[in-house]
C-alpha positions as CSV (number, residue, x, y, z in Angstrom):
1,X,-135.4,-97.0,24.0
2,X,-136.3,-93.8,25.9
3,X,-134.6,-94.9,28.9
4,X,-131.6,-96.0,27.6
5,X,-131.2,-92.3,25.8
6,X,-131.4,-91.3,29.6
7,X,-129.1,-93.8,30.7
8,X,-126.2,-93.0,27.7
9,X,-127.7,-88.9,28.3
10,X,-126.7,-89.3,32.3
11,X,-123.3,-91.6,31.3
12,X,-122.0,-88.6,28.9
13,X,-122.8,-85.8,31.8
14,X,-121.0,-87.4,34.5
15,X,-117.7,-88.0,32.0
16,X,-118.3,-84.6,30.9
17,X,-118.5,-83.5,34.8
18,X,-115.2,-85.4,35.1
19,X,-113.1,-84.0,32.6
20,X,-114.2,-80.5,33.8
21,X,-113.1,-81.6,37.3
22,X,-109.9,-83.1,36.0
23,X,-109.5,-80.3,33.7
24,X,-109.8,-77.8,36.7
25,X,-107.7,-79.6,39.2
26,X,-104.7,-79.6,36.5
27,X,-105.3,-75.8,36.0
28,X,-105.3,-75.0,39.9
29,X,-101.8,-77.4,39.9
30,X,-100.2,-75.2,37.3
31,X,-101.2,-71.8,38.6
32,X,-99.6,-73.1,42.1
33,X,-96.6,-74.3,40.1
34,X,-96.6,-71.0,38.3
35,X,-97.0,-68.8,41.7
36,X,-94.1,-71.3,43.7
37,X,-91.9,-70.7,40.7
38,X,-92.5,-66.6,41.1
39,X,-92.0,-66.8,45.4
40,X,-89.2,-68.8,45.0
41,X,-87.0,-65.4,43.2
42,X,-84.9,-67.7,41.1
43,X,-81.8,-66.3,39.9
44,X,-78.7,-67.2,37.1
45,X,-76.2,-68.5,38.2
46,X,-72.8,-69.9,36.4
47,X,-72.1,-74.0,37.5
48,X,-69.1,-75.8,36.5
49,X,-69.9,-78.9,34.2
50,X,-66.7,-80.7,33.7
51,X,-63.2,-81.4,35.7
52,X,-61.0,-78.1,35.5
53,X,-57.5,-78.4,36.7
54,X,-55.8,-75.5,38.4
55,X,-54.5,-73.4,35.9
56,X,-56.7,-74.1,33.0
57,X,-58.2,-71.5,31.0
58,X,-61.7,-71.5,31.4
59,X,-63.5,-72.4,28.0
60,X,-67.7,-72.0,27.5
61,X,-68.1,-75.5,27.3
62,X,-66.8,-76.2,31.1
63,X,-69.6,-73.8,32.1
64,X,-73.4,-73.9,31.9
65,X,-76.0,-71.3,33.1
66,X,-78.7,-72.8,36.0
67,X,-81.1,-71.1,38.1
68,X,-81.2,-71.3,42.1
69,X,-82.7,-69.5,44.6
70,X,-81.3,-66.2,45.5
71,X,-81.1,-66.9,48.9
72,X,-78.5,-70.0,48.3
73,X,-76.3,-67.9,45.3
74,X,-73.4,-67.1,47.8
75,X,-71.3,-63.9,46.8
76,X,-68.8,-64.1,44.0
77,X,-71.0,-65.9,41.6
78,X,-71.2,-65.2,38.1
79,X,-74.4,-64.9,36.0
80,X,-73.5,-64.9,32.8
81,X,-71.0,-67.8,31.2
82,X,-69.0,-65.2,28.5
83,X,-67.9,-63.4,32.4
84,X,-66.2,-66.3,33.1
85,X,-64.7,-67.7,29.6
86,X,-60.8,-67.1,29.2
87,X,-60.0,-66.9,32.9
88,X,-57.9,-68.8,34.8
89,X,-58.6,-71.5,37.7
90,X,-56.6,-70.6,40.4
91,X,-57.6,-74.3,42.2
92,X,-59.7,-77.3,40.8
93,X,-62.9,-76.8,39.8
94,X,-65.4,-79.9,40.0
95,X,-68.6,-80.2,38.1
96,X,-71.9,-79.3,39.7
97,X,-70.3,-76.4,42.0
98,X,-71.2,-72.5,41.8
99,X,-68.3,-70.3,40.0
100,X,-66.7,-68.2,42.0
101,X,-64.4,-65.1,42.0
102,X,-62.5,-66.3,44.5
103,X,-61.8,-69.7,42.5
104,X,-60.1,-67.4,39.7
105,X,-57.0,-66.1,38.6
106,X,-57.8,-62.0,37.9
107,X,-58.9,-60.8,35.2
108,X,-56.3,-60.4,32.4
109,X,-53.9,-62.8,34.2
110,X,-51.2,-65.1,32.0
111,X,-51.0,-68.2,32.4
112,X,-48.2,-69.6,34.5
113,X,-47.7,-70.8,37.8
114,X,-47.8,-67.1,38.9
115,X,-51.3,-67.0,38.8
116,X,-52.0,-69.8,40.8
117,X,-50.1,-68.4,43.9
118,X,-52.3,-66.7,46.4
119,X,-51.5,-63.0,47.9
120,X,-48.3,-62.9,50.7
121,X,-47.8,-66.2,49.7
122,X,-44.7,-68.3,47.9
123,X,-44.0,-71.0,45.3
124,X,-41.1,-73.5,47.2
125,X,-39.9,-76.7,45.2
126,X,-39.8,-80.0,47.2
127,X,-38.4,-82.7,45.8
128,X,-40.0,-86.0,46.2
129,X,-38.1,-89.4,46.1
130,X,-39.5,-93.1,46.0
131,X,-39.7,-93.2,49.5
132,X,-42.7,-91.2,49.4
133,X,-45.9,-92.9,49.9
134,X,-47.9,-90.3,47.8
135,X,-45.5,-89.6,45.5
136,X,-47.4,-90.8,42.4
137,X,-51.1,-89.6,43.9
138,X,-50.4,-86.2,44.3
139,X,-52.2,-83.7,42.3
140,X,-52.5,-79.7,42.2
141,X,-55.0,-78.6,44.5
142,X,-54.3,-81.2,46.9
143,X,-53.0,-80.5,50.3
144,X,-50.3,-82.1,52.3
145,X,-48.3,-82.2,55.3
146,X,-44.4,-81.8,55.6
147,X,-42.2,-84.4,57.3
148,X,-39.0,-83.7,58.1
149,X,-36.0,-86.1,59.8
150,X,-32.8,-85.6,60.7
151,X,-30.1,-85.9,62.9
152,X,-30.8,-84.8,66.3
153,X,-29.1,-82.1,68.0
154,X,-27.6,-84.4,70.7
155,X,-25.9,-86.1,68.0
156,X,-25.2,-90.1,68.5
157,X,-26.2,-90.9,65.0
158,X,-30.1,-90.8,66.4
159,X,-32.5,-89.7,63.7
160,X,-35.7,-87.4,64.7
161,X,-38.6,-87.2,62.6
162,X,-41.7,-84.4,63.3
163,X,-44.2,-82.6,60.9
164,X,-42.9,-79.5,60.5
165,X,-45.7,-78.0,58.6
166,X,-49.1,-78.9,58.0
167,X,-51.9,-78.2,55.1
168,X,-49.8,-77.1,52.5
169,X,-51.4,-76.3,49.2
170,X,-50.2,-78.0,46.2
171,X,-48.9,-75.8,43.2
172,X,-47.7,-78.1,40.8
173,X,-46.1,-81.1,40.0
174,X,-43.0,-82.0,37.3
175,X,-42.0,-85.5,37.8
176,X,-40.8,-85.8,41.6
177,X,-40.5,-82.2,42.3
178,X,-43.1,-80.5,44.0
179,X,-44.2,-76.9,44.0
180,X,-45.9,-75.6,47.5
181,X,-47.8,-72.6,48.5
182,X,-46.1,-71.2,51.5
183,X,-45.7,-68.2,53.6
184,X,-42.6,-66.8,54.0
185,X,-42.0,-68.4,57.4
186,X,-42.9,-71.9,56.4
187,X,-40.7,-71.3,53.1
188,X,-37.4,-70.8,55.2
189,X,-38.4,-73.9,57.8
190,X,-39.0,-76.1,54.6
191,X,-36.1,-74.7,53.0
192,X,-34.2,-75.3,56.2
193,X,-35.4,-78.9,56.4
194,X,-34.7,-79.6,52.8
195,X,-30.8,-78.8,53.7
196,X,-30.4,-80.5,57.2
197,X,-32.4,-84.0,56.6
198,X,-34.8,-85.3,54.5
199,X,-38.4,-84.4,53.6
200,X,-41.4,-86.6,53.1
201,X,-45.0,-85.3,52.2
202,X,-47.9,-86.9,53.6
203,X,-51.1,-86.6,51.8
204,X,-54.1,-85.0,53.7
205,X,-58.3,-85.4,53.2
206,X,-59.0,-81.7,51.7
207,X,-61.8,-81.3,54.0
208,X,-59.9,-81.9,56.7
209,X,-57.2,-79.4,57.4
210,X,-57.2,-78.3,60.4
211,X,-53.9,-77.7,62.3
212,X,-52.9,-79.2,65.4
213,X,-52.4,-77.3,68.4
């Protein structure tokens, strides 16, 4: 009987010894948690949660506070949702990405499709007929090149087709008409090739817009 006390004495030290090792390992784990969390110098930051479309006035339930690291909160972020609530998206917004300044209508704006036009820039109308391939895919934000055919110079009924401008910004949309952000150059060579031929948008990739030489 005296050596099984022992035996159950030595079992209940080495569980005990155990559980303090467990015990200390979890504690060391937290206080390196706990110490990451401090070097890390986390910050607030305002992310978008749902779909926004451009020229929707920004509501607290399309926003949500997170925290990231300092070093990867660009410039022009908000940290505080109530900043944001009540202004206007100048483009679409897409859940999961960082709100910025730049991404907004200014403060105080109205809504309209004033807001959404950027500075030195223009609104021009293009209508869009059945012939175009992207008629009933476009959306605002989007981006798009302009084709343009007529007549050619030499005459001969011979019909010449070129893009005459390339990553245009999309306004808005009403049916088949088409609203543009343009500079005041490209407004008069789309205006021009609205009145001389016809004009066909082709939908780009809006990562992709770079211009051709």
């Amino acid at each position: 009987m005296r050596f099984r006390a022992l035996g159950f004495m030595g079992v209940s030290l080495a569980c005990g010894l155990s559980a303090a090792v467990v015990v200390g390992v979890l504690f060391q784990g937290w206080n390196e948690a706990i110490e990451v969390a401090a070097f890390r110098d986390l910050r607030p930051v305002v992310a978008v949660v749902q779909p926004v479309e451009a020229g929707d006035v920004l509501s607290r339930d399309d926003l949500q506070l997170i925290s990231v690291e300092r070093q990867f909160a660009p410039d022009g972020t908000f940290d505080e949702p109530q900043m944001a609530v009540g202004r206007i998206a100048r483009e679409r917004l897409i859940p999961g990405e960082l709100l910025r300044t730049e991404r907004l209508a200014p403060a105080g704006s109205r809504e309209g499709l004033g807001v959404l036009i950027p500075a030195g820039m223009r609104a021009v109308g293009v209508n869009v007929d059945e012939a175009s391939a992207v008629s009933g895919f476009l959306s605002p934000g989007n981006y798009v090149d302009v084709v343009v055919s007529m007549q050619s110079v030499a005459g001969k009924r011979q019909i010449e087709t070129h893009t005459a401008l390339e990553a245009m910004r999309v306004l808005a949309i009403e049916d088949r008409f088409v609203t543009l952000a343009a500079s005041p150059e490209e407004a008069t060579l789309l205006a021009h090739g609205q009145s001389e031929g016809e004009v066909t948008l082709t939908l780009r990739n809006n990562l992709d817009l770079a211009k051709a030489d």
